[in-house]
N, C-alpha and C positions, 0 to 999 in steps of 0.2 A: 398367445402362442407360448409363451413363455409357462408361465402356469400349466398348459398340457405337458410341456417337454418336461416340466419339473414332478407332473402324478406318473407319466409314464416310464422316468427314472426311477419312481417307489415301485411302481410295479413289477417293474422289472428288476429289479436287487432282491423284492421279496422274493419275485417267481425261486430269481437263484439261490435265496439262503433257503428255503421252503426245499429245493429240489437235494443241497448239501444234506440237511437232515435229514429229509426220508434213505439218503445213502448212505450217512453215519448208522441213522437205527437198524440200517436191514443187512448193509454189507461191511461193518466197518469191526467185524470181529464180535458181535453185540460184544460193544466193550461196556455197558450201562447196565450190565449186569453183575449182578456180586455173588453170585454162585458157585464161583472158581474157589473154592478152597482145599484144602489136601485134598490130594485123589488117595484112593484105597489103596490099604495099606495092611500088612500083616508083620509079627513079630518075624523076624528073622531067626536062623536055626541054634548061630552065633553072632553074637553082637560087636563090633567092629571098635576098634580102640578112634576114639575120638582126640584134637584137642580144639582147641577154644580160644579165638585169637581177637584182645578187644584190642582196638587201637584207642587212648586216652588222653587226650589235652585238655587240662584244663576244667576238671569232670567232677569236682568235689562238691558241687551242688549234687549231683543227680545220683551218683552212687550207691547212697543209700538206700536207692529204693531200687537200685537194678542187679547192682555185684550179689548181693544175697542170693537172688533169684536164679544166678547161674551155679554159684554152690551149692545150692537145695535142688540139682538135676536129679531126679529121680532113673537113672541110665544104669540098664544093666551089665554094659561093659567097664572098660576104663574108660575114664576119660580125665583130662586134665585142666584148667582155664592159664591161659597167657594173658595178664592185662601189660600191655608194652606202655608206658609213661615216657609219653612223646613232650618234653620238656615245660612241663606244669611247672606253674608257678604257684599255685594254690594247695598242695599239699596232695595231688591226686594220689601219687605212688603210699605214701606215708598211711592214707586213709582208707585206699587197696588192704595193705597189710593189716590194718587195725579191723578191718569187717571181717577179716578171714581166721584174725587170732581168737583160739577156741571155739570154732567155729567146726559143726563136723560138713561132711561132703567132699565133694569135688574139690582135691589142691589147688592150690592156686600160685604162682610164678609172677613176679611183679619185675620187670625190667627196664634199661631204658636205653634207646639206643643212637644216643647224641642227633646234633641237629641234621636233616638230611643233605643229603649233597644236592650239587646244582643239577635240574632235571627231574629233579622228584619231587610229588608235593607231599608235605609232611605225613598225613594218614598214609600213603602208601606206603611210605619209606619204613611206619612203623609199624606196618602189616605183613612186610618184608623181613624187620626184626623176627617178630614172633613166628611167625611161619617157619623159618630160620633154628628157632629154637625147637617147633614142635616138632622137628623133623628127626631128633633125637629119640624120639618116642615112637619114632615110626607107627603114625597111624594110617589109618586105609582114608578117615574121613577131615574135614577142618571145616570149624563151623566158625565166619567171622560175622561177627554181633556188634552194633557198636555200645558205647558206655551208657546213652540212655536209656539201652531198650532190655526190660523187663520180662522173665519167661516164665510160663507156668510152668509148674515141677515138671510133667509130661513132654516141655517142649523136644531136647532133644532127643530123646525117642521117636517120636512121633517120628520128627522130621529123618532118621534116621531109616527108621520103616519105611516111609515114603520111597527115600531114595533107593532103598535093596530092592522093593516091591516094582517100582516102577521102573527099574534101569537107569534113575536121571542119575547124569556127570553132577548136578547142581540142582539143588532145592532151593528155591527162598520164598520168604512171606513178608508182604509189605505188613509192614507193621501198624498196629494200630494206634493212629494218633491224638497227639492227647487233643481235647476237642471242649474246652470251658467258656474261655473269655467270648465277646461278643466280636472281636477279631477272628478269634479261632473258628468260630461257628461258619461263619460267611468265607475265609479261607482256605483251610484244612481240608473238608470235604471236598471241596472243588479242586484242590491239588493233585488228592486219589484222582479224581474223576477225568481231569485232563492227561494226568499221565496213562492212568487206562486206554486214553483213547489214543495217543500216541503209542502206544506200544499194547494192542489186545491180549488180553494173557493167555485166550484160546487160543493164537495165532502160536505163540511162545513156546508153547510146549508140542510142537507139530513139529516131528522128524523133516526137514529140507527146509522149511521155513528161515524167511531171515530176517527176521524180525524176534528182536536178544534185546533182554531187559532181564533184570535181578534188581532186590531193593537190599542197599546197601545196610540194612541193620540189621541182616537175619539172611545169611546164605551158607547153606552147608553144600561143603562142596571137598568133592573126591578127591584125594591128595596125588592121586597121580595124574588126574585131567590138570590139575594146577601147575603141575612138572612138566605136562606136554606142553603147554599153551603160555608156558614161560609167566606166570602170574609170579607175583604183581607186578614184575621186573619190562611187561610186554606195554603195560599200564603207566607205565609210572609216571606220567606227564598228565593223567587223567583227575581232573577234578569232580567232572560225575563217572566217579569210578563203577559204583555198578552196572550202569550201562555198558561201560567198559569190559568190563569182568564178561557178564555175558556175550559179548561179544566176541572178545576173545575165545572161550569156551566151545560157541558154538563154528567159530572157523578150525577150532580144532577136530570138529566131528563129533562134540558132544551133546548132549540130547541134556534139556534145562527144563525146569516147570517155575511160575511163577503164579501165587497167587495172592486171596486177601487171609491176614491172620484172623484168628478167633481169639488166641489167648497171650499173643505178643505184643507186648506195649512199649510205645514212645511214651517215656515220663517226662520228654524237654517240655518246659513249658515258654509258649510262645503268648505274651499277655499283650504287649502292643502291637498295631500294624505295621509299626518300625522294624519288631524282631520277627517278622515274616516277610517283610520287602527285603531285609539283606536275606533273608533265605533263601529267596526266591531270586534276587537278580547276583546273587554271589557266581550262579552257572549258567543262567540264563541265555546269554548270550553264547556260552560256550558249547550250549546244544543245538547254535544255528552255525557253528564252526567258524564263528569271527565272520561270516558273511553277509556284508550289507547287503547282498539280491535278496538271500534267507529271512534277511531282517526285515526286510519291504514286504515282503512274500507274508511272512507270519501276521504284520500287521493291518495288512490287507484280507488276510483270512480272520484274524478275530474277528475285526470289523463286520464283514462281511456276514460269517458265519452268526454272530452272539450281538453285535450291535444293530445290524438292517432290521431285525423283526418286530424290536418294540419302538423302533424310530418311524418303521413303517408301517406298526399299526396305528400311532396317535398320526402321523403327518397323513397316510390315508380317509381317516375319520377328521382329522380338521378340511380337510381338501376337496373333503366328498367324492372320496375316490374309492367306495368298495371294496373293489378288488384289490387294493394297494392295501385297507385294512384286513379285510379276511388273507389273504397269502401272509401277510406278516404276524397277525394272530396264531397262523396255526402254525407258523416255522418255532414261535415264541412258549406255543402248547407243546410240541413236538421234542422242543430242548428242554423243556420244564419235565416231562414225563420221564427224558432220558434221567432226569438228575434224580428222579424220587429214590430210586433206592441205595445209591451211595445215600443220603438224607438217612434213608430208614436202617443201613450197616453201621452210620454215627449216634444212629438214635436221637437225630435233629429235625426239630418243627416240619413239618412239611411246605408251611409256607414259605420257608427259604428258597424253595425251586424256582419261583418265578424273580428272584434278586440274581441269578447268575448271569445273568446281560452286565448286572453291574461288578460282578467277583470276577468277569471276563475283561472287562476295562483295568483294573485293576490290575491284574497280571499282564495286558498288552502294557501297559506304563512299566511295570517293575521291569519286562524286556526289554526296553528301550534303555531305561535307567541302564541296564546291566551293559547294554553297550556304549555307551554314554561314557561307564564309568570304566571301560575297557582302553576308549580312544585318549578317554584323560590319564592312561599308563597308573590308573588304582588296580585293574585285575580284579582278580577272583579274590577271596581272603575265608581261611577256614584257621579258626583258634589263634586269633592274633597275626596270622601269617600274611603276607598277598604277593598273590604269584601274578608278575606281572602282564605274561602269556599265556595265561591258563587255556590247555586244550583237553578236551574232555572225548575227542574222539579222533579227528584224524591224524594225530600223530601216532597214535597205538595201534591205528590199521595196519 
């Protein structure tokens, strides 16, 4: 008796992670898809005065290979860069200045604008600087970038274009990340891939829609939707701020596109699975809004969703239970297929598809950890900082 009750629980957890997938692939925005990139775009008649707002803690590793890339914009208008030097210890502002000296392109403004007050988390506060400043120059656009991410000459045109051509309040491109180590291989891709699927980027850019997401390294965005919608200032308790951002945006009535980059790159590099578990559980917990039912919920959904197929096709096939192997088999092929082509946008093995049962394990633990490390009063921590409330959403609704 016991033995049936226990094949007929495989069977039935495959039936339902087998029946979640086929509604992930069919109705869930085909989020496993990577063909969202810039929509059509044409030169404008006049080119719109830009500026450029990096927020910087701490950034003199990566610099070198990013600050250039925003002075060598190839932009037919003005534009400006704001790198605000949010209180480096490591020489960020100093080595700001030293890439820019003799250097032709785009100016560059290097500030800094003391530690933030209570209520704001540091990068906001210093996006709030700059912004602050760029409002001097009164531009129509503001493009915030962070210090890792690298652009090709074309980027802010392009992205520019984008936004005249298509009427968006807000552009942004999830950036491409860097993707070497054997950490990053089995991590990274899957990072895109679930947050794709939490937030469809087809759904995204759909007039009514409510469903707002922007990737925080790369969003250009209208300086008067920012003014209506009180940015950053509406945010400012936001640790995952571009979710925030778009959010805000879009309750302000503005119309947002979100897609994958081609030519935008994250240069952080992440070499251990240490410096991608605080990555990943620094907010983790803050995008289930501090809610233990959230947090039950989600880890019942990994499980269910990414754990039951390959559990239930070896406990099936030891059990001699068929049907308990074939339903878990193809819930296991079904999430494998979703994963191919983020795989083939990183330019990674294929056979890494059928390890995401385990890169899902993986992030069910960093969620926990993150709230773990929420109730033991460590918080959120971004460049030295930790905020010991971090909300990443319902306080700025």
């Amino acid at each position: 008796m016991g033995q049936t009750a226990h094949v007929i629980a495989v069977v039935w957890s495959a039936a339902v992670s087998l029946a979640a997938w086929l509604w992930l692939l069919l109705l869930q925005g085909f989020f496993w898809r990577t063909d969202v990139r810039l929509p059509p775009r044409r030169d404008p008649d006049a080119w719109p005065t830009v500026c450029v707002v990096v927020p910087a803690r701490d950034e003199a590793a990566v610099l070198p290979d990013s600050l250039p890339s925003l002075l060598a914009q190839d932009y037919p208008g003005r534009a400006e860069v704001f790198l605000v030097d949010d209180g480096s210890t490591d020489g960020t502002g100093d080595l700001a200045r030293e890439l820019a000296r003799g250097r032709g392109g785009l100016p560059l403004t290097v500030s800094s604008p003391g530690e933030p007050p209570a209520g704001w988390t540091g990068k906001l506060w210093a996006v709030r600087h700059g912004i602050a400043l760029a409002r001097a120059r009164e531009p129509e656009y503001l493009l915030l970038t962070d210090a890792d991410i690298a652009h090709a000459p074309d980027s802010l045109r392009t992205l520019v274009a984008a936004a005249r051509t298509g009427g968006f309040d807000a552009v942004s491109q999830m950036a491409h990340l860097r993707v070497a180590s054997v950490w990053e291989r089995l991590v990274v891709p899957a990072f895109v891939y679930f947050f794709a699927q939490l937030y469809p980027f087809r759904w995204i850019a759909r007039r009514g829609s409510r469903t707002a997401a922007a990737a925080g390294g790369c969003v250009l965005l209208r300086a008067e939707t920012a003014e209506r919608a009180r940015i950053p200032d509406a945010i400012r308790h936001a640790v995952i701020d571009d979710v925030a951002l778009a959010r805000a945006v879009k309750r302000g009535g503005g119309h947002i596109w979100l897609g994958l980059a081609d030519r935008v790159d994250s240069v952080r590099r992440y070499p251990r699975l240490g410096d991608l578990w605080r990555m990943v559980a620094r907010s983790a917990y803050a995008q289930l809004r501090h809610n233990p039912l959230l947090l039950a919920g989600t880890v019942l959904g990994l499980a269910l969703v990414y754990l039951v197929p390959p559990v239930a096709l070896v406990a099936g096939a030891v059990a001699g239970s068929a049907a308990g192997a074939v339903l878990g088999g193809s819930a296991w092929l079904v999430m494998a297929g979703t994963y191919l082509p983020m795989l083939r946008y990183y330019r990674q093995p294929l056979w890494l598809a059928p390890l995401l049962p385990f890169t899902a394990f993986l992030y069910l633990l960093m969620t926990v950890d993150s709230a773990v490390r929420h109730y033991r009063g460590r918080g959120a921590a971004w460049k030295g900082r930790t905020y010991a409330r971090p909300d990443a959403v319902a306080d700025e609704v």
